[in-house]
N, C-alpha and C positions, 0 to 999 in steps of 0.2 A: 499243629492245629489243622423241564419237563418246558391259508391265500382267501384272500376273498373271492369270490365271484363278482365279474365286471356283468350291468345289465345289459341286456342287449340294446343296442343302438341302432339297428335295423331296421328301414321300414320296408313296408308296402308298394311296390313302385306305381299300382294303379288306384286313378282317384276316384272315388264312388258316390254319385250321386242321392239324396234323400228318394226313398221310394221306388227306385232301383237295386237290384240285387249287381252285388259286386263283381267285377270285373279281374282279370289278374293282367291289363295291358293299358295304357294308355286310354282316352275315350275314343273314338273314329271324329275326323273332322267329318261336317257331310261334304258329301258328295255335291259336286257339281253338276251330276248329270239327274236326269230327271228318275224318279223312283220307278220303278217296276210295277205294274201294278198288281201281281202279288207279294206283298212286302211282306217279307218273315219277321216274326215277333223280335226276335235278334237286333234286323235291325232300325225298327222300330224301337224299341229301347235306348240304342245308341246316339239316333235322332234327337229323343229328350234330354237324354243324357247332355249332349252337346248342347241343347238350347239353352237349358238350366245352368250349364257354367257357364253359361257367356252372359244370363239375365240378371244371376243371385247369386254370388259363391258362398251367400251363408247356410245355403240348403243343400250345400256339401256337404259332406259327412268326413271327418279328420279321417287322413291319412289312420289308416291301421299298421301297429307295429310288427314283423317278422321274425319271430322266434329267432336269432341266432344259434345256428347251430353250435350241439357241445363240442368242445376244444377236442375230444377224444371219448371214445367208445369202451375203450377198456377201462376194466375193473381197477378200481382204485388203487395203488400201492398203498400197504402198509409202512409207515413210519415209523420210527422210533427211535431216539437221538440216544439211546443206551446200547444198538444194533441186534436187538431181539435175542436170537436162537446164536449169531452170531459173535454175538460179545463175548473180548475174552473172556470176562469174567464167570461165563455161560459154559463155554469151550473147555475150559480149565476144568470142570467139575465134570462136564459129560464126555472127554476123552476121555480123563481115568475110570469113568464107571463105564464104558464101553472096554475096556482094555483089561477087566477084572470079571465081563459077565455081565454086567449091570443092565438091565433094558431101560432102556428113557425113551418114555414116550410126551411127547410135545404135544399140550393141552390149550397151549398160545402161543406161537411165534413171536408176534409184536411184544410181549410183556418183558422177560418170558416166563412163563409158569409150564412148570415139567412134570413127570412122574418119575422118580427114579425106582425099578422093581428088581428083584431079588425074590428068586422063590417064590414065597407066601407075601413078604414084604411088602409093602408099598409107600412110597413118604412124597408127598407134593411139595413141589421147589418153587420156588423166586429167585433165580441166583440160589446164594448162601443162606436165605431164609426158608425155612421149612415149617411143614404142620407142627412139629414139635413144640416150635411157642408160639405162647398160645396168645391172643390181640392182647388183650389188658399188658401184659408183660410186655412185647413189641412196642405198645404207647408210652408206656415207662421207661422203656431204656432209649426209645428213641427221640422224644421230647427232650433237648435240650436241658430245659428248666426242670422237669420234674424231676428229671437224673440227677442233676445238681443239686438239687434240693433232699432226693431219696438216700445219695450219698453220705451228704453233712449230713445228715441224722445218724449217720452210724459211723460218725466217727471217720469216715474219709477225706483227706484230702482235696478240695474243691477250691476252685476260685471264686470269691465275691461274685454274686451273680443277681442281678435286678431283671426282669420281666416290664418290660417298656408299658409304661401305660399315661406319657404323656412326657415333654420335654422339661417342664421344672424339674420333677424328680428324675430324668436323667440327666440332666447338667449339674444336679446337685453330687450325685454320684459321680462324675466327671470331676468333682471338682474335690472328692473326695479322695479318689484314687490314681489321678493324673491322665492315664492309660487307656484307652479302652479295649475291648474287640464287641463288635458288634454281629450279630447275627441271628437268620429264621431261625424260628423253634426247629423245625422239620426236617430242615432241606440235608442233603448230602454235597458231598464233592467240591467244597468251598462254595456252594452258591450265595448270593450276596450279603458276604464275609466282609470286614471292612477290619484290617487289624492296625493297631496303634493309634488310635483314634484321640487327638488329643487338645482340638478345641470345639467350642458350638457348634459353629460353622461345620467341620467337620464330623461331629456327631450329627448333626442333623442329614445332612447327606448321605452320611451311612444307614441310616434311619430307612432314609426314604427307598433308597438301593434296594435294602432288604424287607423292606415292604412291599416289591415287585413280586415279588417271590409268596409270601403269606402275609397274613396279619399280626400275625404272635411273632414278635420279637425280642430277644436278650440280649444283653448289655450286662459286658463282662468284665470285671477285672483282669486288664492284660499281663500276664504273668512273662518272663523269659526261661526259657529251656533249651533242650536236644528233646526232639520232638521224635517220641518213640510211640509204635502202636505193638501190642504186644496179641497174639491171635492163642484163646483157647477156645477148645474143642470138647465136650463132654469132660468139664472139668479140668483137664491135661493140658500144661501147658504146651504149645506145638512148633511157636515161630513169633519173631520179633524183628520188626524192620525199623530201619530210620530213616525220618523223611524229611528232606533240605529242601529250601526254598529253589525257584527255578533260576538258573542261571546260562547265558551263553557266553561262548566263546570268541570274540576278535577276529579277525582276519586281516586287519588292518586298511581297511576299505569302504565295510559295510558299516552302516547304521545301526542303532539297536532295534530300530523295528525292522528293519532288515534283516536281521539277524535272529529276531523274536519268530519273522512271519514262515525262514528257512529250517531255524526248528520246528516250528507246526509241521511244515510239509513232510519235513521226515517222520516225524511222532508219530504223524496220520496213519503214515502205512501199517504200523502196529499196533495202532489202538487210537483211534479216532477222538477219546474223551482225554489223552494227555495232550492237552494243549496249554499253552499260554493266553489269558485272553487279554486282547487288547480292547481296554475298556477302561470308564473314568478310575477305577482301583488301579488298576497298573500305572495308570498316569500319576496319582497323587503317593503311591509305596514309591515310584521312581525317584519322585519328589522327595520323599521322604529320607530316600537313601544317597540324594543329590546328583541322580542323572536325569539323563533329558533323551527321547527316542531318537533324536536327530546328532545323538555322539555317536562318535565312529570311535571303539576302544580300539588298541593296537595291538597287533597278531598274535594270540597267544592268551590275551589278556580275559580272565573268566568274570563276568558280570552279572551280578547278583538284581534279577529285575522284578522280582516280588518278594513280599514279605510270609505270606503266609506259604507253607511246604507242602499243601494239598498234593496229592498225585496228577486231580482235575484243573488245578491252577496251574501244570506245566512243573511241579514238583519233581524231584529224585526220590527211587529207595532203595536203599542197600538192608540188604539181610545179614542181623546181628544177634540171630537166636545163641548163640554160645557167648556174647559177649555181655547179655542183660543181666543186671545183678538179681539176687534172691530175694531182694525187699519187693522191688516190680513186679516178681511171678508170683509173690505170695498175696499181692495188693490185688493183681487181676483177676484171681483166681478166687478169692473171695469176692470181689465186684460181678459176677460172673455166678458165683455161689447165691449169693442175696440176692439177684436178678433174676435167679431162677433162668439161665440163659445157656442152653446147650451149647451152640457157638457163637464168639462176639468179639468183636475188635476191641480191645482198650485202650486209649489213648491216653500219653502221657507227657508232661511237658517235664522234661529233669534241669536240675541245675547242679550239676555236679560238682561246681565251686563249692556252695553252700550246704549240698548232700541231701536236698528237699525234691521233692519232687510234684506235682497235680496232677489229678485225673480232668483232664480237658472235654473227652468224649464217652461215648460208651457205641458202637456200631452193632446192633444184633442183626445189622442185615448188609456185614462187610460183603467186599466186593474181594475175591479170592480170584488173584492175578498173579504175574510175574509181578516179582522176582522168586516170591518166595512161594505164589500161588499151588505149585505143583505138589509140593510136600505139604501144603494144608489143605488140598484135595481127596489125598491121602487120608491124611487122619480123619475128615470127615466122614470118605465112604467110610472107612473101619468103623467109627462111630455109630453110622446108620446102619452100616449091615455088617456086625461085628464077622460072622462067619464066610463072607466074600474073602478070594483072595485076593493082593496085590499080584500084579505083574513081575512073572522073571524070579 
């Protein structure tokens, strides 16, 4: 299974009298000595100035405030919590079309949106999404609900699926189905995901989690599987991975958030978006599963610290393109066919006890990484530019 400005606080340190023009000093006391008898307008002013704050302070004029200077001068950095031009997911597709001939030209860093060329060619990227599909199609496969919906109409495999539009009728479905997963229409990468969802309380919460995120939310029947995403490419099927929930390893010492927070560190250096997050869903799956972030397992011991197998929830994938059966590449490959989808993640929940299996997802705008990234980079350039060659 996307800083505030503090106002400035600064003032004026000179106080300026009604009918005098402003000063950038304190006022001058007067003088004790006798004036000059030619007195410069200067100070002449100063004189009043003083009389007036010692007869009337309300014909002073408030302190004036001093622009606080900005924090820095330089040109804003560009953010982007997917690491732009950087991302593996980026990287994987623009090394092999450099390594074949391929020019990529960068049309947004931040995004990223590319050019990938070839000769006369030319095909604009997103990642893995390209000009070739076309919006209406992209809102289809990637809408949660519509998918599911466009699916069971032809006879796919789907799981019960309700579109939130008030808590009667999702407690009433709760109480139908026992189970739930909750989740945005839209979002990618587990964002707020809530799986096994199984009283009010807890649906309600999931609710609200994933209405951080958007307004359209679904409400799922929670199915169990081996969670497989199967990747075709202009039809062909190319690569299939499987993906396990996050789990760490013991030391005999550490905590589990300890031990949550020492996996992040290392994930980081390879990919910034595999993380574990520690947030109230990993609290209440721990819950779920009967631990607590304050156990120390014992050396050796692998702990299972969410439920959902996301890659972005701190998930595993191991590459199983020679081990998926023929039922799955022929499911996907029509899912894919109807979708009118040149390349598209498929998402699958199997149960192999029972020999059933559900189309969980549909991704037309997968994220093409390790493990298996390299060889479905591959088949894509080929894809777009049949006549490029591979390397070597």
């Amino acid at each position: 299974m996307w800083s505030n400005c503090k106002r400035a606080t600064g003032f004026a340190s000179a106080r300026c009298c009604s009918r005098s023009s402003p000063t950038t000093g304190p006022a001058p006391k007067p003088s004790s000595s006798k004036p000059s008898r030619r007195s410069s307008p200067a100070r002449a002013i100063a004189r009043s100035c003083a009389r007036s704050s010692t007869t009337s302070a309300s014909r002073c004029r408030r302190p004036r405030r001093r622009p606080r200077p900005s924090a820095s001068k330089k040109p804003a950095r560009v953010r982007d919590v997917a690491g732009g031009m950087n991302a593996v997911y980026t990287t994987t597709i623009t090394r092999a079309a450099r390594a074949r001939g391929v020019r990529v030209a960068v049309l947004d860093p931040s995004q990223p949106i590319f050019e990938l060329r070839h000769g006369r060619a030319a095909v604009r990227c997103y990642n893995a999404l390209t000009d070739r599909t076309g919006a209406a199609t992209f809102f289809l496969a990637n809408h949660k609900h519509a998918a599911n919906r466009f699916l069971r109409r032809h006879g796919l495999p789907v799981p019960a699926q309700l579109k939130f539009s008030g808590f009667p009728a999702a407690e009433e479905f709760l109480n139908r189905h026992g189970s739930l997963v909750v989740k945005p229409c839209m979002q990618w990468g587990g964002r707020g995901v809530a799986v096994d969802v199984r009283t009010p309380a807890e649906l309600r919460a999931a609710v609200r989690a994933a209405q951080r995120y958007e307004a359209d939310i679904v409400i799922e029947q929670c199915v169990r599987g081996e969670d497989q995403r199967l990747i075709v490419v202009g039809g062909k099927y190319v690569a299939a991975i499987r993906r396990t929930p996050a789990v760490v390893r013991g030391d005999g010492r550490s905590n589990l958030l300890q031990l949550i927070r020492q996996k992040n560190r290392t994930a980081r250096r390879e990919d910034s978006s595999h993380q574990i997050p520690l947030d109230a869903e990993t609290r209440r799956e721990l819950a779920r599963l009967g631990r607590r972030l304050d156990e120390v397992p014992r050396a050796g011991q692998r702990v299972q610290v969410r439920l959902t197998s996301n890659y972005h929830t701190g998930g595993d994938a191991t590459v199983i393109t020679r081990e998926v059966s023929l039922r799955l590449v022929r499911a996907a490959q029509r899912v894919t066919r109807l979708l009118n989808l040149p390349v598209a993640g498929v998402d699958f929940l199997v149960d192999h006890r029972r020999k059933v299996f559900w189309i969980i997802e549909v991704s037309p705008d997968l994220a093409i990484s390790p493990p298996e990234g390299a060889e479905v980079a591959e088949h894509f350039l080929d894809f777009l530019f049949p006549d490029s060659a591979r390397p070597g």
